[in-house]
C-alpha positions in Angstrom: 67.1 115.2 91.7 70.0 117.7 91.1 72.5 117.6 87.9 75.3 116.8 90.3 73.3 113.3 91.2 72.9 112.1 88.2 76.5 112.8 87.3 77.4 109.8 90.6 74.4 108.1 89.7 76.0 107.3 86.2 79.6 107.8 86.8 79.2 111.1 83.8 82.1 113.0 83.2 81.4 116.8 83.7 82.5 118.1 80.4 80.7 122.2 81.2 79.1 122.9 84.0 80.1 124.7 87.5 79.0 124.0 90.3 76.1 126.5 90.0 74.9 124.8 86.9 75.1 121.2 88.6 72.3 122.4 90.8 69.9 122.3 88.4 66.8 120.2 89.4 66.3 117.5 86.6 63.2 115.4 87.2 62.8 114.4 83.2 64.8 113.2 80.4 64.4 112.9 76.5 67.1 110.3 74.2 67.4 112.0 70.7 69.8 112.5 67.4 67.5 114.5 65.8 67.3 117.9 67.4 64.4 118.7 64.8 62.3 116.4 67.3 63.8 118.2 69.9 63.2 121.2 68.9 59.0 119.9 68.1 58.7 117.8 71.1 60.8 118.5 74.0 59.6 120.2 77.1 61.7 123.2 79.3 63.9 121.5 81.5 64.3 118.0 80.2 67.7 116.4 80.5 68.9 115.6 76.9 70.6 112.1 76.3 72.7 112.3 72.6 75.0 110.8 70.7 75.6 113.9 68.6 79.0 115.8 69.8 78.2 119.3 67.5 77.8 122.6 68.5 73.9 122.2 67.1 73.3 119.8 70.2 74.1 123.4 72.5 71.9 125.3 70.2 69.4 123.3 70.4 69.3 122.9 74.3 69.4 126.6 74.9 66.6 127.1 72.3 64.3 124.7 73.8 65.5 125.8 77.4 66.5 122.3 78.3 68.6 121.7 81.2 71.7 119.6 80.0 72.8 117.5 77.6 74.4 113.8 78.2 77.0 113.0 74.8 76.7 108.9 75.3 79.2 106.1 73.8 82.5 108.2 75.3 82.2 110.0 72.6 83.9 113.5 72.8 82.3 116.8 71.8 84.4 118.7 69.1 86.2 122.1 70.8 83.5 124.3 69.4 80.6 122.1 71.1 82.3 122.7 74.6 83.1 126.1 73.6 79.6 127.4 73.3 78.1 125.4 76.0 80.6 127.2 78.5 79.7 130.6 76.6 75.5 129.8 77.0 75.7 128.3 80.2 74.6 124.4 79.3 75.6 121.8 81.5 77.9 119.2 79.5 78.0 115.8 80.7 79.9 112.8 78.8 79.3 108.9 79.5 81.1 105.8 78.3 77.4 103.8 78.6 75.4 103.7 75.7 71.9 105.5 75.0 69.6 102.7 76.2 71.9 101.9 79.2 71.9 105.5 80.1 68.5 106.0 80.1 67.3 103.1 81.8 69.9 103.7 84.8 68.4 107.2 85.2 64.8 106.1 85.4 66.4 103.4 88.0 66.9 106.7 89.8 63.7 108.2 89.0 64.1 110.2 86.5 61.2 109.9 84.1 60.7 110.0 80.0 59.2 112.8 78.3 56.3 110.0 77.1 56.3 109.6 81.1 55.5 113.0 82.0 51.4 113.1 83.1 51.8 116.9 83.6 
C-alpha cells in the first residue's frame, strides 16, 4: 500500500511530503513515544505512529530509515519538526484519531505490526 492510501484511508493530513514521497510502499507500522525503542527495535521502512511533535521524532525516522511518521491526537509538530522533515525528506502525516484508533484502522487496511512481521 502506498503513503498516499493510507493518508484516505485515515483522513491524515499531509503535514511533509510531495507527491514523490507519498509513493512510498508502506506494508508495516510501529506505535511509539519512546524513539530509544525505536531506535532498538524498529525495522527499515516501518510507518511510525507518535504522539511526539519534536524534531527528535525526524531524527529518529531518518536514522532508523523508516518511511513516515503519523503525529496522532491533532496534535501539531513545532516549526522546527516540519522544518527538518522537509530538509531530510520524511513524509509528515497528522491525524485527529488517537494512537490505538489509528493503528487498528490501518491494520483494517492491512497494514501489519512490527510484532506482526514473520519476515
Amino acid at each position: 500500500m502506498r503513503l498516499r492510501d493510507i493518508v484516505d484511508a485515515i483522513g491524515a493530513q499531509v503535514l511533509v511530503g510531495d507527491k514523490s514521497l507519498l509513493e512510498r510502499e508502506i506494508t508495516t507500522a510501529s506505535a511509539c513515544d519512546l524513539m530509544s525503542d525505536v531506535l532498538a527495535f524498529a525495522k527499515s521502512g516501518i510507518l511510525l505512529i507518535t504522539g511526539l511533535t519534536n524534531s527528535q521524532v525526524v531524527r529518529t525516522a531518518v536514522i532508523a530509515d523508516l518511511s513516515g511518521v503519523i503525529i496522532v491526537r491533532g496534535k501539531q509538530p513545532e516549526t522546527a519538526t516540519v522544518e527538518l522533515a522537509r530538509k531530510m525528506r520524511v513524509p509528515l502525516l497528522g491525524t485527529s484519531m488517537h494512537m490505538f484508533e489509528t493503528c487498528s484502522e490501518l491494520s483494517k487496511i492491512g497494514i501489519i505490526g512490527t510484532c506482526s512481521d514473520t519476515s
